[in-house]
C-alpha positions as CSV (number, residue, x, y, z in Angstrom):
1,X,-11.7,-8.1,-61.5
2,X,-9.4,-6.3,-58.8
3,X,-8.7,-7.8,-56.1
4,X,-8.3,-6.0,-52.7
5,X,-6.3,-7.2,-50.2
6,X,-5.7,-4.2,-47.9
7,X,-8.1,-1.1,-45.8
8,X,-7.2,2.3,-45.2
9,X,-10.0,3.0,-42.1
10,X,-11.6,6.3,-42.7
11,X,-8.5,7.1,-46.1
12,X,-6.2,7.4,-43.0
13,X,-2.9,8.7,-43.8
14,X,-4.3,9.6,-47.4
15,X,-4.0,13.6,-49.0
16,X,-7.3,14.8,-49.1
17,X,-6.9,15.3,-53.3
18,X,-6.6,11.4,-53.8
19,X,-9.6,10.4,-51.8
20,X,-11.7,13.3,-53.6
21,X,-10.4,11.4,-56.6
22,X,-11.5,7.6,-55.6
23,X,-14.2,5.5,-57.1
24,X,-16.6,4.7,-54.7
25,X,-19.1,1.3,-53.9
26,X,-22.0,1.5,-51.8
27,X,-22.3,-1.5,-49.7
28,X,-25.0,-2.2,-47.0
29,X,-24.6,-3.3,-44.1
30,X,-25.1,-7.2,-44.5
31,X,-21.7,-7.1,-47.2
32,X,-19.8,-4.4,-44.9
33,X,-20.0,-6.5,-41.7
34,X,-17.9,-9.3,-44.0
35,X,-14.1,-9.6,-44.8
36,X,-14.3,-11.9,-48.5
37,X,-16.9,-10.6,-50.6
38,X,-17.5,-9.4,-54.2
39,X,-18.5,-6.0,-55.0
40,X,-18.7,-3.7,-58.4
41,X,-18.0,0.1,-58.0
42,X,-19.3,3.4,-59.7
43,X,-17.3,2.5,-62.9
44,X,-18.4,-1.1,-63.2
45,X,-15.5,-2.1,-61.8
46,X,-15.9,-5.6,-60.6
47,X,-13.8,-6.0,-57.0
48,X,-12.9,-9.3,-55.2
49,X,-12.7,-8.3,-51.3
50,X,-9.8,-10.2,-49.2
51,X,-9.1,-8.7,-46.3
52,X,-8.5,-10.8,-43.0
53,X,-10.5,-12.4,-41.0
54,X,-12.9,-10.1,-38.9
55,X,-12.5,-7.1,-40.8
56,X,-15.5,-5.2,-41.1
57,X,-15.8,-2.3,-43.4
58,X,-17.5,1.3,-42.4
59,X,-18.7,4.1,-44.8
60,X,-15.7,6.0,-45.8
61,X,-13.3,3.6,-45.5
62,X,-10.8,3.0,-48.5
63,X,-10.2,-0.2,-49.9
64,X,-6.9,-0.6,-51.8
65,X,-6.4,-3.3,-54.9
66,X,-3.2,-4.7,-55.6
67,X,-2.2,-2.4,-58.4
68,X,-2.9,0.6,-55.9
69,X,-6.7,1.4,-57.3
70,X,-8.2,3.5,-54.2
71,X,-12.0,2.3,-54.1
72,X,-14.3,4.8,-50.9
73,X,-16.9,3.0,-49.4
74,X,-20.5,4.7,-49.2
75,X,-22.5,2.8,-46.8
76,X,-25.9,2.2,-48.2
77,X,-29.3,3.6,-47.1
78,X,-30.9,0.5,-45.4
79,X,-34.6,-0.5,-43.6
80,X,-34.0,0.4,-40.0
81,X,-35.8,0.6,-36.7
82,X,-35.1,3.7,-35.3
83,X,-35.8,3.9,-30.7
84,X,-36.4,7.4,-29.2
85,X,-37.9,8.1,-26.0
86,X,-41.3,9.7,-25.2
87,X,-41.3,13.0,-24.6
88,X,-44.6,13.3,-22.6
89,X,-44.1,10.1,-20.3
90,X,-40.4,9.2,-20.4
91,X,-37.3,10.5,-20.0
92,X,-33.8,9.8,-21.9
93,X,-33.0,7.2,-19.5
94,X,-35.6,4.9,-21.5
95,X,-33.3,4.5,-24.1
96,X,-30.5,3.1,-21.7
97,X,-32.9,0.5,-20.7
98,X,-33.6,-0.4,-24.1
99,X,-29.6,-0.3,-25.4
100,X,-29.7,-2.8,-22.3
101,X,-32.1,-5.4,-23.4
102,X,-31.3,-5.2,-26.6
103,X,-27.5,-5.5,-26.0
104,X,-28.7,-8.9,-24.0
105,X,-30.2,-10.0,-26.9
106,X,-26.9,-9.7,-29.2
107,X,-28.8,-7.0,-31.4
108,X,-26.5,-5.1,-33.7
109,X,-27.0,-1.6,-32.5
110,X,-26.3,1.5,-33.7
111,X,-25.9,4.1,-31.0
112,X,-26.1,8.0,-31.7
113,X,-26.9,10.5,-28.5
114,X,-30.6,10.9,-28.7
115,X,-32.1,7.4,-30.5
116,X,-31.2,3.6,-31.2
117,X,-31.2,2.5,-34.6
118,X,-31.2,-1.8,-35.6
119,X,-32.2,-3.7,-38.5
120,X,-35.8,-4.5,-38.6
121,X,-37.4,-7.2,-36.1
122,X,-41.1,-6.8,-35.6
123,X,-40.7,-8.4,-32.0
124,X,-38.1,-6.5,-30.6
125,X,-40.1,-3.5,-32.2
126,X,-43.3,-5.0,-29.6
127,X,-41.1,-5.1,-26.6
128,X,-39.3,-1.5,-27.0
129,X,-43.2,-0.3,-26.9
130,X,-44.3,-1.7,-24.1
131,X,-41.7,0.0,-22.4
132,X,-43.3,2.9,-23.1
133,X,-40.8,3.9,-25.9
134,X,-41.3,5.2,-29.9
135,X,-40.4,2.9,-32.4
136,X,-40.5,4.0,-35.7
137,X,-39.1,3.0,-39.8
138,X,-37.1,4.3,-42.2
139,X,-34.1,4.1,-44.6
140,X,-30.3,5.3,-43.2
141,X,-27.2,4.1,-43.4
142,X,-26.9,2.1,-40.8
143,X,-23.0,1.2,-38.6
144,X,-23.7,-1.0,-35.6
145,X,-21.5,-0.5,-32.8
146,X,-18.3,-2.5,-33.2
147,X,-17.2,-5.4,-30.3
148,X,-14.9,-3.8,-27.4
149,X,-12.5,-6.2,-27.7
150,X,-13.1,-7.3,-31.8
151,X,-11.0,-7.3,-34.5
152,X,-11.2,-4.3,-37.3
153,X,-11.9,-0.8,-36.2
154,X,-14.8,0.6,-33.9
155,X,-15.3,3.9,-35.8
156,X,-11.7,4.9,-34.9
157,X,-12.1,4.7,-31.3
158,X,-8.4,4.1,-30.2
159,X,-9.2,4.5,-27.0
160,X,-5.4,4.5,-25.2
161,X,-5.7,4.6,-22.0
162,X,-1.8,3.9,-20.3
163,X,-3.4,4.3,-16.7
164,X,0.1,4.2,-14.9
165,X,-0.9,4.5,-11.5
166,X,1.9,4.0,-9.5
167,X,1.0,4.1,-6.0
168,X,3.4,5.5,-3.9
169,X,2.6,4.3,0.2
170,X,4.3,5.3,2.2
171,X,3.3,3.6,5.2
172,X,4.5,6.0,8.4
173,X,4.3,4.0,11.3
174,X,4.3,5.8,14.5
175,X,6.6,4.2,17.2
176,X,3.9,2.2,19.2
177,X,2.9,-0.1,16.7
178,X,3.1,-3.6,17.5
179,X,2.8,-5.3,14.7
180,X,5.3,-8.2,12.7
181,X,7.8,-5.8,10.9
182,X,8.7,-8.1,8.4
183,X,7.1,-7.4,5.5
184,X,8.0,-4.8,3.1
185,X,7.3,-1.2,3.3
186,X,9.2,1.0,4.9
187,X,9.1,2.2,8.6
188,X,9.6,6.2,8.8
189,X,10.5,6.5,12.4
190,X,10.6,10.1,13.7
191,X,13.0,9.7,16.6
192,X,15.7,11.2,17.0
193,X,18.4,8.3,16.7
194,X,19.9,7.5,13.0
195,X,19.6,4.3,11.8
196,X,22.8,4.5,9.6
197,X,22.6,0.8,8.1
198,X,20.0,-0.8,5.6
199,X,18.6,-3.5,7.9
200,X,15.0,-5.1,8.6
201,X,14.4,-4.9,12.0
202,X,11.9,-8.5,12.3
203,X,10.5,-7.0,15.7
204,X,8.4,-9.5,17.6
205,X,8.0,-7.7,20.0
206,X,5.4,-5.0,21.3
207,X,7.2,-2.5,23.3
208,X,6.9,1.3,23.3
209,X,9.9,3.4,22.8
210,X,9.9,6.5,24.4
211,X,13.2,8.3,22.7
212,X,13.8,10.8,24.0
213,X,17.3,10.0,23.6
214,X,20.2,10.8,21.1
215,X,22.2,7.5,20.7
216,X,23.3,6.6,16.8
217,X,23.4,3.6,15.5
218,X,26.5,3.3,13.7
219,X,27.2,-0.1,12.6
220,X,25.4,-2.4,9.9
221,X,23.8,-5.1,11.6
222,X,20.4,-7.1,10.7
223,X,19.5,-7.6,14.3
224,X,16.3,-9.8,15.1
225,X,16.8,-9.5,19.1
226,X,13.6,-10.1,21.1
227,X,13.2,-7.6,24.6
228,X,11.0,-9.2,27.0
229,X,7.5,-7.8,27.4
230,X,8.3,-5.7,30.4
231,X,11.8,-3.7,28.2
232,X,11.0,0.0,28.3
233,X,13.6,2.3,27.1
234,X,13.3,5.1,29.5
235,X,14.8,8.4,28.6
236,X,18.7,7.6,30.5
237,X,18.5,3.9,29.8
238,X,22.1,4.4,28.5
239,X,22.7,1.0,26.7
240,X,24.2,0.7,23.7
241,X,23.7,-2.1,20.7
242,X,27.1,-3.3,21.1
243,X,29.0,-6.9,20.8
244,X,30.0,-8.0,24.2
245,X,28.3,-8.1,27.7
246,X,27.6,-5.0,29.3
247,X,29.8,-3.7,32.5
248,X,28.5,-4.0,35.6
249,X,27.3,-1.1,37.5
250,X,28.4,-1.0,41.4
251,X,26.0,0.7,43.4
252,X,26.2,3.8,45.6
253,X,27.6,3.5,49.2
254,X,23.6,4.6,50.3
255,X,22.1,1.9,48.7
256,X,24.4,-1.0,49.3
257,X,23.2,-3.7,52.0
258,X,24.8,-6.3,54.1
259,X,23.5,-9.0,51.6
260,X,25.1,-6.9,48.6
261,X,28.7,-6.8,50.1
262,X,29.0,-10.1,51.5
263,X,28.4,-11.3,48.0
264,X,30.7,-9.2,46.4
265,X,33.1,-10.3,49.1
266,X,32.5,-14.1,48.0
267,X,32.7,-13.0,44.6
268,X,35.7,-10.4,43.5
269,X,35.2,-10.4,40.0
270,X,31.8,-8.8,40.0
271,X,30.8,-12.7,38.7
């Protein structure tokens, strides 16, 4: 007996001259859909099958013994129930309906583009008709779709899909949004002054900045300062983010008052 331990799916990987060459073993469906069976070959060859655990073996597949004998696999003709649609009073969607149902039901299915095909059940063969669809008999190979996620191989279908989608926001807030700017995307304001440090700006605050001014910000800080509701930076507001109070400005001659310079007579250092 040889034993066979290992599959080549569809003599992958295998010149064309050795397959040609192979002994072959027809197997139907109920041995292929198992990984430990016993089998014999076209030269009476009798074969012990180990291969591991849900492993399940398709027509044209190549089974390898231990001392290298290449066996094909035929799949067998086999009783099946073969589902097309009517012609005169259906349409090709029928059979999507009935893939449905009968995918419900855990039916081992084979699908090809214009019929169903499944081992014979006489009930299931009641239900297709009442919905209106042609069930008929006869003898193919037959190789059931495979599980999505299953071991062994699904006809080949190495379906890579490396869907890489790397989304790229950016998230361009104009200048009048009011919302918590503490979270993590980044803020592409299109004023005019240059933010020439890395920080996160945690504005509570809802104010509208109306730059039209050119002052740069040219130091590193991480400032979280809250403006009061009414702040407005008008077009000469003139102040800059700096450490240290800001000077006092002495008002014109025109607009001083009595009230004015008798306090800045009580108080000479501008306090």
């Amino acid at each position: 007996m040889l034993t066979v331990n290992k599959l080549l799916a569809g003599g992958q990987g295998l010149a064309a001259a050795l397959v040609r060459r192979a002994a072959t073993v027809t197997l139907d469906w109920d041995l292929r859909q198992k990984s430990r069976f016993e089998a014999e070959d076209d030269r009476g060859r009798r074969l012990g099958v180990f291969l591991p655990r849900g492993t399940q073996v398709r027509g044209g597949d190549l089974l390898v013994a231990e001392d290298g004998t290449l066996v094909k696999v035929i799949a067998a003709p086999q009783p099946v129930m073969v589902v097309t649609h009517c012609p005169q009073h259906g349409t090709p969607f029928d059979l999507l309906r009935a893939a449905y149902h009968l995918g419900n039901r855990h039916v081992p299915l084979a699908l090809q583009p214009d019929r169903l095909l499944f081992e014979p059940d006489p009930v299931l063969a009641q239900m297709l008709r009442r919905m209106h669809l042609i069930v008929t008999e006869t003898d193919a190979p037959f190789e059931p779709e495979g599980g999505a996620y299953g071991g062994g191989h699904g006809h080949g279908h190495g379906h890579g899909h490396g869907h890489g989608h790397d989304h790229d926001h950016d998230h361009d807030h104009g200048p009048a949004h009011g919302h918590d700017a503490a979270h993590g995307h980044a803020h592409g304001h299109d004023h005019d002054h240059d933010h020439g440090h890395g920080h996160a700006h945690a504005h509570d605050h809802d104010h509208d900045h109306d730059h039209d001014h050119d002052h740069d910000h040219g130091h590193g800080h991480g400032h979280g300062h809250d403006h009061p509701p009414g702040h407005v930076h008008g077009p000469g507001c003139g102040h800059a983010h700096a450490a240290g109070a800001a000077a006092p400005v002495a008002l014109p001659a025109s607009r001083r008052t009595p009230a004015a310079d008798a306090g800045a007579a009580d108080d000479p250092a501008g306090r």
